[in-house]
N, C-alpha and C positions, 0 to 999 in steps of 0.2 A: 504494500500500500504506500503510496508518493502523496503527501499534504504538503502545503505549502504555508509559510507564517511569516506576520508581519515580524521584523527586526530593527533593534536602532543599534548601529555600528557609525563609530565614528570616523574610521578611514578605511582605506583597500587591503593596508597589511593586517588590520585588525579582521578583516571581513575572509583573508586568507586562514589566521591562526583558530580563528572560530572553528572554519570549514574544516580545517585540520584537526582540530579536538574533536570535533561533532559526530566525522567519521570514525574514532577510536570509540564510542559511546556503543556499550552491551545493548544490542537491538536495531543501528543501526546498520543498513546497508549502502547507504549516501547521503551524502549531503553536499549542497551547495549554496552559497551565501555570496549574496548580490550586492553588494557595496551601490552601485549607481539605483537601486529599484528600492534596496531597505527590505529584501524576500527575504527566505531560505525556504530551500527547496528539502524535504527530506526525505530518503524510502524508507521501508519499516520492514524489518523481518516476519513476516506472515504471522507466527506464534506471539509475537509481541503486541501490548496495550500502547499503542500511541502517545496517550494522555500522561502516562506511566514514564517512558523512553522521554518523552520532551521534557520532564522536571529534572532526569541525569542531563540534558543535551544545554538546557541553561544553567546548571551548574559547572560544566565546562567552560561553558561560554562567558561566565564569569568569573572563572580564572583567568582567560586572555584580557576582560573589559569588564572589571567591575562593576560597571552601571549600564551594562546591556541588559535591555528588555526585550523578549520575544513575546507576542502576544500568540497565547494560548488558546 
């Protein structure tokens, strides 16, 4: 399953290291983080709860950016 979520990242490299955490996150099978649109694009491991995976994927996500918010 591929959802997509709003993001606030404040630059390109930060929107790279996100990408790069998000993909290391138990459930996921990709990700991609759009620096000019403010997306992230993610797949889900078929077995896996979405809603579940996205509270590890911003927890990641702020260890690269402190004050990033994904809208859930």
């Amino acid at each position: 399953m591929k959802k997509t979520y709003k993001i606030e990242v404040d630059c390109a490299n930060c929107a790279n290291l996100m990408e790069n955490a998000s993909r290391k996150t138990d459930g996921v099978l990709a990700a991609t983080v759009n620096f000019m649109t403010q997306k992230m694009i993610v797949e889900f491991e078929e077995e896996k709860e979405p809603r579940t995976v996205m509270k590890d994927v911003l927890k990641a996500c702020k260890k690269v950016e402190p004050d990033c918010e994904i809208a859930l």
